[in-house]
mmCIF file of the N, C-alpha and C atoms, coordinates in Angstrom:
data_MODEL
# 
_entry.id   MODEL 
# 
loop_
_atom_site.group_PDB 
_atom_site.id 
_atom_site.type_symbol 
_atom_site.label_atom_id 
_atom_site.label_alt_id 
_atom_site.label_comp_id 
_atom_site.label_asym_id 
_atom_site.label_entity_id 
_atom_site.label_seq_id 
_atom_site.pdbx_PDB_ins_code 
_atom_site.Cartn_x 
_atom_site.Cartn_y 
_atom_site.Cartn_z 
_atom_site.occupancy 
_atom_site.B_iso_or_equiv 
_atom_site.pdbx_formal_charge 
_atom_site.auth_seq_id 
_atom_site.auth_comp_id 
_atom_site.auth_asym_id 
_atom_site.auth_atom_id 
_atom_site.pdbx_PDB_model_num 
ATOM 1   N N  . UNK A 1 1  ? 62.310 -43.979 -5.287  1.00 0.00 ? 1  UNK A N  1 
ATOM 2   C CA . UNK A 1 1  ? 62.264 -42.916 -4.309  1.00 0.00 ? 1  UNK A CA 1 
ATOM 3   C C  . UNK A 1 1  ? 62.054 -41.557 -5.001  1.00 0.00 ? 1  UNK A C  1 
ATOM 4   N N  . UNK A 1 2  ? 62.801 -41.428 -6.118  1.00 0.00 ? 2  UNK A N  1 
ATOM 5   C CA . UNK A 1 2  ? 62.971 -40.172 -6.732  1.00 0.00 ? 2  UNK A CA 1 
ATOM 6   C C  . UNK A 1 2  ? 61.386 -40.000 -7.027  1.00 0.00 ? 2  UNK A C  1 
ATOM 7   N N  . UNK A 1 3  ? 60.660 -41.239 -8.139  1.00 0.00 ? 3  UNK A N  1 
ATOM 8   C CA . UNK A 1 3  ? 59.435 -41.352 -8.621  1.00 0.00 ? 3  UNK A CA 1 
ATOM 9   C C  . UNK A 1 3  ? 58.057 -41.040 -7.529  1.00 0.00 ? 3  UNK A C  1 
ATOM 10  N N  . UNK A 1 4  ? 58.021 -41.297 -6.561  1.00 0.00 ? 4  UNK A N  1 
ATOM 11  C CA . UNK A 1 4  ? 57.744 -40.710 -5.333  1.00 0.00 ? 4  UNK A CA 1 
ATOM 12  C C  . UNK A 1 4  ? 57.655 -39.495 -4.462  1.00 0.00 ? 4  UNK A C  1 
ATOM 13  N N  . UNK A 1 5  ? 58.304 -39.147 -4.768  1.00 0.00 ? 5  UNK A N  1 
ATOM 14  C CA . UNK A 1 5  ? 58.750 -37.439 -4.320  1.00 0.00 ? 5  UNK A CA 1 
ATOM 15  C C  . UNK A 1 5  ? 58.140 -36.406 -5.504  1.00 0.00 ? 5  UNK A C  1 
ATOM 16  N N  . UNK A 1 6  ? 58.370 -37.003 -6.389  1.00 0.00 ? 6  UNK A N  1 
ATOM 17  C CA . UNK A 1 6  ? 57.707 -36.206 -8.072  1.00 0.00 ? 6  UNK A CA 1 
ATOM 18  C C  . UNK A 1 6  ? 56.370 -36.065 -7.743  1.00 0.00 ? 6  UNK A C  1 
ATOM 19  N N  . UNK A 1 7  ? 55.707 -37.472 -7.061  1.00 0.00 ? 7  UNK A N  1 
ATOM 20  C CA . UNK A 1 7  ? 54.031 -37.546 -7.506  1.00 0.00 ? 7  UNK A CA 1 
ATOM 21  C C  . UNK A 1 7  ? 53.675 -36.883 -6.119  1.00 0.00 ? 7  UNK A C  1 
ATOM 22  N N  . UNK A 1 8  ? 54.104 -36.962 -5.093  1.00 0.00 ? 8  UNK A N  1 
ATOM 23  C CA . UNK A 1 8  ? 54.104 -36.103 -3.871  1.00 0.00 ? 8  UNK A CA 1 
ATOM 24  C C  . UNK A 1 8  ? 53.607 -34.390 -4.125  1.00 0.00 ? 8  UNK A C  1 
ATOM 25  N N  . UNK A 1 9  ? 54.937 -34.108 -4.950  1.00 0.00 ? 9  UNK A N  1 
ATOM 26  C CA . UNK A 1 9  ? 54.844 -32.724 -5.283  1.00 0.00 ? 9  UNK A CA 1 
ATOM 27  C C  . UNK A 1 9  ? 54.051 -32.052 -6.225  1.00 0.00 ? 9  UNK A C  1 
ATOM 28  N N  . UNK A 1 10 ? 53.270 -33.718 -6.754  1.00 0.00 ? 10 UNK A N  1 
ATOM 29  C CA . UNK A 1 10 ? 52.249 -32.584 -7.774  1.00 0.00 ? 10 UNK A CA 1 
ATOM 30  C C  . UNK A 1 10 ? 52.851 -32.880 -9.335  1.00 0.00 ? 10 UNK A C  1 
ATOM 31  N N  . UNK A 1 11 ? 53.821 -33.699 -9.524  1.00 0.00 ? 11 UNK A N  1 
ATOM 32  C CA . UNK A 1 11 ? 54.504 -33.749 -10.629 1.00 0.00 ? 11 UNK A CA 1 
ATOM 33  C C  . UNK A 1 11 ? 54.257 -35.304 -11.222 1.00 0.00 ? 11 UNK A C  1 
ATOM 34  N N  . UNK A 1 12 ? 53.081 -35.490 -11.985 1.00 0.00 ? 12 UNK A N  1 
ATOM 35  C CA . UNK A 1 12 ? 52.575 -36.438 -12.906 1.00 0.00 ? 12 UNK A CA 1 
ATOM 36  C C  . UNK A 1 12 ? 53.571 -37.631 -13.339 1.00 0.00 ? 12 UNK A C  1 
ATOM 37  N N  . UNK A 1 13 ? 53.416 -38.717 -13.458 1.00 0.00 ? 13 UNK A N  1 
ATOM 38  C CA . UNK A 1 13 ? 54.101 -39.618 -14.639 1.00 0.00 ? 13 UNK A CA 1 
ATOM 39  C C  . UNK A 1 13 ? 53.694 -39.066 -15.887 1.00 0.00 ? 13 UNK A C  1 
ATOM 40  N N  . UNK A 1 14 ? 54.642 -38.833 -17.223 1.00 0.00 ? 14 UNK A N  1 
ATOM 41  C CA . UNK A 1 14 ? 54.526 -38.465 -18.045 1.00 0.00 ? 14 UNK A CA 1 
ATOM 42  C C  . UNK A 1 14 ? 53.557 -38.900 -19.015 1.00 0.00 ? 14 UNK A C  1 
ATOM 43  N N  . UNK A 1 15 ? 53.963 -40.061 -18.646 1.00 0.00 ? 15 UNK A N  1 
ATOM 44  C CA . UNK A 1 15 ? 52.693 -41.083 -19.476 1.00 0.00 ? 15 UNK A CA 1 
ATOM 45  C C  . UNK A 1 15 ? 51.461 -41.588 -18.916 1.00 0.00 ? 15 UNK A C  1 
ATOM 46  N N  . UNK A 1 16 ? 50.443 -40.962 -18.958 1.00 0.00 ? 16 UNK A N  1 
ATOM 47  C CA . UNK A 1 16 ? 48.966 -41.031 -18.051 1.00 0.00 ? 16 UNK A CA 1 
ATOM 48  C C  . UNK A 1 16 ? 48.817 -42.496 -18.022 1.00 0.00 ? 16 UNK A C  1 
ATOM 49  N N  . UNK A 1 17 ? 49.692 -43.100 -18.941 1.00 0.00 ? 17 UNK A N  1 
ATOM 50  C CA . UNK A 1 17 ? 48.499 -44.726 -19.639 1.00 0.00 ? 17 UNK A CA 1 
ATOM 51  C C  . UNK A 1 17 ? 49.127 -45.679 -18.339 1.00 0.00 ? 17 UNK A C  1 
ATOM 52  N N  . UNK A 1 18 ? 49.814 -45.494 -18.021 1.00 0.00 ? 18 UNK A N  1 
ATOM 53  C CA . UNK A 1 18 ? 50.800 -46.225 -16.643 1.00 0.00 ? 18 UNK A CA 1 
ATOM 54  C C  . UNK A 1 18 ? 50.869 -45.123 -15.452 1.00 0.00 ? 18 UNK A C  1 
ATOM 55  N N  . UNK A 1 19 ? 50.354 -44.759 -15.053 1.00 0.00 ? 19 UNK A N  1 
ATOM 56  C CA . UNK A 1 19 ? 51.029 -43.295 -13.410 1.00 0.00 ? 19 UNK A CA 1 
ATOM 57  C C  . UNK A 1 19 ? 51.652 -44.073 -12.314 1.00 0.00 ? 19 UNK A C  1 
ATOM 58  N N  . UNK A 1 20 ? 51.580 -45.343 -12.044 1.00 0.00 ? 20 UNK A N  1 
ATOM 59  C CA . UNK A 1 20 ? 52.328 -45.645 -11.121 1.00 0.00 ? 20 UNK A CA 1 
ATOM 60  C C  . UNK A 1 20 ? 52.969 -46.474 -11.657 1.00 0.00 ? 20 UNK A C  1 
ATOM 61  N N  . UNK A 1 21 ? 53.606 -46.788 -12.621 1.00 0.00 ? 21 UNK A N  1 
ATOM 62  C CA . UNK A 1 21 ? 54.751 -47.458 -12.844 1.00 0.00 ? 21 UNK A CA 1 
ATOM 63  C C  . UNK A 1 21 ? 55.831 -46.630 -13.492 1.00 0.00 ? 21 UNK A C  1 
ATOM 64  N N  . UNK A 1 22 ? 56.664 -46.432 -12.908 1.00 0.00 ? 22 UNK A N  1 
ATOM 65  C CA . UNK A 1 22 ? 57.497 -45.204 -13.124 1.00 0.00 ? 22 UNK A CA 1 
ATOM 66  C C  . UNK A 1 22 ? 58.776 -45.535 -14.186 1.00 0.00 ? 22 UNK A C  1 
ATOM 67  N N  . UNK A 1 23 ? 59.323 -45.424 -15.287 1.00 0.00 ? 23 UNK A N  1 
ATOM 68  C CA . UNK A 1 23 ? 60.769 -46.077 -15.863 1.00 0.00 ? 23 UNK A CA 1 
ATOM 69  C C  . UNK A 1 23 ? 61.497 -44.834 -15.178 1.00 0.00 ? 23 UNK A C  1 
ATOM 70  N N  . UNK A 1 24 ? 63.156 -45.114 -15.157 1.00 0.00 ? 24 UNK A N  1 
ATOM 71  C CA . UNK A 1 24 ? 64.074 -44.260 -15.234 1.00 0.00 ? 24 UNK A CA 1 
ATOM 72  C C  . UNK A 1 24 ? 64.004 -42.894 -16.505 1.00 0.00 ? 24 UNK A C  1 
ATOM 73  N N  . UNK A 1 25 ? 63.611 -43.614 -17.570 1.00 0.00 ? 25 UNK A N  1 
ATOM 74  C CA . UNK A 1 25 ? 63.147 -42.461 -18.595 1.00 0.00 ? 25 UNK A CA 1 
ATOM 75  C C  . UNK A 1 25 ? 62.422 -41.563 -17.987 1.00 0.00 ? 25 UNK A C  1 
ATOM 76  N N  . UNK A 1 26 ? 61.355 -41.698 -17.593 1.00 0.00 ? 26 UNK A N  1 
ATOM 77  C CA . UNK A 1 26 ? 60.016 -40.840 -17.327 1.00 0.00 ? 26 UNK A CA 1 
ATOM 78  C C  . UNK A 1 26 ? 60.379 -39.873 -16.252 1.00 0.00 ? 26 UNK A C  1 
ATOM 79  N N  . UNK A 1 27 ? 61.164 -40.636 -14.941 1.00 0.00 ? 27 UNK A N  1 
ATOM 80  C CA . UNK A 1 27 ? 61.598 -39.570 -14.118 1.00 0.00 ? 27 UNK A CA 1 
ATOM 81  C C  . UNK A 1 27 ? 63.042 -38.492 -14.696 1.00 0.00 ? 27 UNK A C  1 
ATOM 82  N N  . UNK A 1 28 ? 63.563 -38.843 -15.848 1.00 0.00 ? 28 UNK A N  1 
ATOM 83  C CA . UNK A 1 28 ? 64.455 -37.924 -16.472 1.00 0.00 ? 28 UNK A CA 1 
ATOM 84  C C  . UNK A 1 28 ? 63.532 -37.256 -17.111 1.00 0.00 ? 28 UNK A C  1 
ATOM 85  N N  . UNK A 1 29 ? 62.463 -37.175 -17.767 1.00 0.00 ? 29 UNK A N  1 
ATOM 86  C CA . UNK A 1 29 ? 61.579 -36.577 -18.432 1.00 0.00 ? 29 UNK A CA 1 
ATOM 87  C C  . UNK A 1 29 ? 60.928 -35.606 -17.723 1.00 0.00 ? 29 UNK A C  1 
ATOM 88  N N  . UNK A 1 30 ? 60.133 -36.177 -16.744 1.00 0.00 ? 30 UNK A N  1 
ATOM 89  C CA . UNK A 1 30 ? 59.628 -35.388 -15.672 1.00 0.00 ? 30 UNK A CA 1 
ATOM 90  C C  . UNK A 1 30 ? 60.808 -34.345 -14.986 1.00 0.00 ? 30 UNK A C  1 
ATOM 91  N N  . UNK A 1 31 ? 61.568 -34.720 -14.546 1.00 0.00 ? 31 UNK A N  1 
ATOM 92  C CA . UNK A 1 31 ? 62.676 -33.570 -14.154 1.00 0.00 ? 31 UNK A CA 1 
ATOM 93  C C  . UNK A 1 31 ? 62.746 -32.767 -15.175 1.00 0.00 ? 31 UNK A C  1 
ATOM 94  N N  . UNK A 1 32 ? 63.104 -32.827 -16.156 1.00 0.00 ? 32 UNK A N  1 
ATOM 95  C CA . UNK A 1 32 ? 63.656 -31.643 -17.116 1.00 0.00 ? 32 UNK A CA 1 
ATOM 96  C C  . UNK A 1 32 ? 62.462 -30.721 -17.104 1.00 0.00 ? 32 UNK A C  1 
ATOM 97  N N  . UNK A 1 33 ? 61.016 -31.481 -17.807 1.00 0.00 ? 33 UNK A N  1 
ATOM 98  C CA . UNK A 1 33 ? 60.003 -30.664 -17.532 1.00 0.00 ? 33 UNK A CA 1 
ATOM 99  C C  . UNK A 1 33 ? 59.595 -29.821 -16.207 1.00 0.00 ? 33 UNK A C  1 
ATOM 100 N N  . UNK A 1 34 ? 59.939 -30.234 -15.103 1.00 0.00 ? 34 UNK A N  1 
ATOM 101 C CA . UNK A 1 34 ? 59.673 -29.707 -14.383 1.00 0.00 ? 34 UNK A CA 1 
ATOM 102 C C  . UNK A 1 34 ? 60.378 -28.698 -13.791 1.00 0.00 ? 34 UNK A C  1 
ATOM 103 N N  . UNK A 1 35 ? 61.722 -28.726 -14.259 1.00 0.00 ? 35 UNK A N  1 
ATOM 104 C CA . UNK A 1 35 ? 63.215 -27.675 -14.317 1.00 0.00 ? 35 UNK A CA 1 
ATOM 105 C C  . UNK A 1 35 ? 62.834 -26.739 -15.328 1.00 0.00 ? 35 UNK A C  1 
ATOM 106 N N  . UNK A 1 36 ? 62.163 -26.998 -16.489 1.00 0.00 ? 36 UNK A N  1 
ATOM 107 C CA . UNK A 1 36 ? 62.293 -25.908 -17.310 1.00 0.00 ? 36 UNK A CA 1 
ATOM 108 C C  . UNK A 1 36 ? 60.828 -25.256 -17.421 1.00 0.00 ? 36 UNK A C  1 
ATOM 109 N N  . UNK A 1 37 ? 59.997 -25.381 -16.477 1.00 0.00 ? 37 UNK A N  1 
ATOM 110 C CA . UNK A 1 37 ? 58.818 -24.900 -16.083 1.00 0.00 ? 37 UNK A CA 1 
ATOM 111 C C  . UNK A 1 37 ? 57.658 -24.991 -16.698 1.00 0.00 ? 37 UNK A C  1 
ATOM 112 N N  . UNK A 1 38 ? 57.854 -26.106 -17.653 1.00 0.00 ? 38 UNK A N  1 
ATOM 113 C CA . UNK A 1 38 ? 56.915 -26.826 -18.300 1.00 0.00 ? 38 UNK A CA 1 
ATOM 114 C C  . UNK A 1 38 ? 55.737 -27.466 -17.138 1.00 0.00 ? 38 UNK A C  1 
ATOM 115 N N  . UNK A 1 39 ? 54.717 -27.873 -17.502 1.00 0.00 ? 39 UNK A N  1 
ATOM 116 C CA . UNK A 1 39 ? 53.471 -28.209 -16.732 1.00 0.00 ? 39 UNK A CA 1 
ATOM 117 C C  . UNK A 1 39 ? 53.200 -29.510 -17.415 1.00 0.00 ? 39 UNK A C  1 
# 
């Protein structure tokens, strides 16, 4: 759900080589980046 809402908003899987398979890592990854206004 979380992984979902990320790609909704415009906010990538971190790792291009997979975009829709999401780990728990990647959406902790993606959050921080996206909290600390990283692109």
């Amino acid at each position: 759900m979380i992984a979902n809402t990320l790609t909704e908003r415009g906010t990538p899987n971190p790792f291009p080589e997979r975009p829709k398979k999401w780990f728990v890592s990647d959406i902790d990854m993606a959050l921080f980046a996206r909290l600390s206004g990283w692109k």
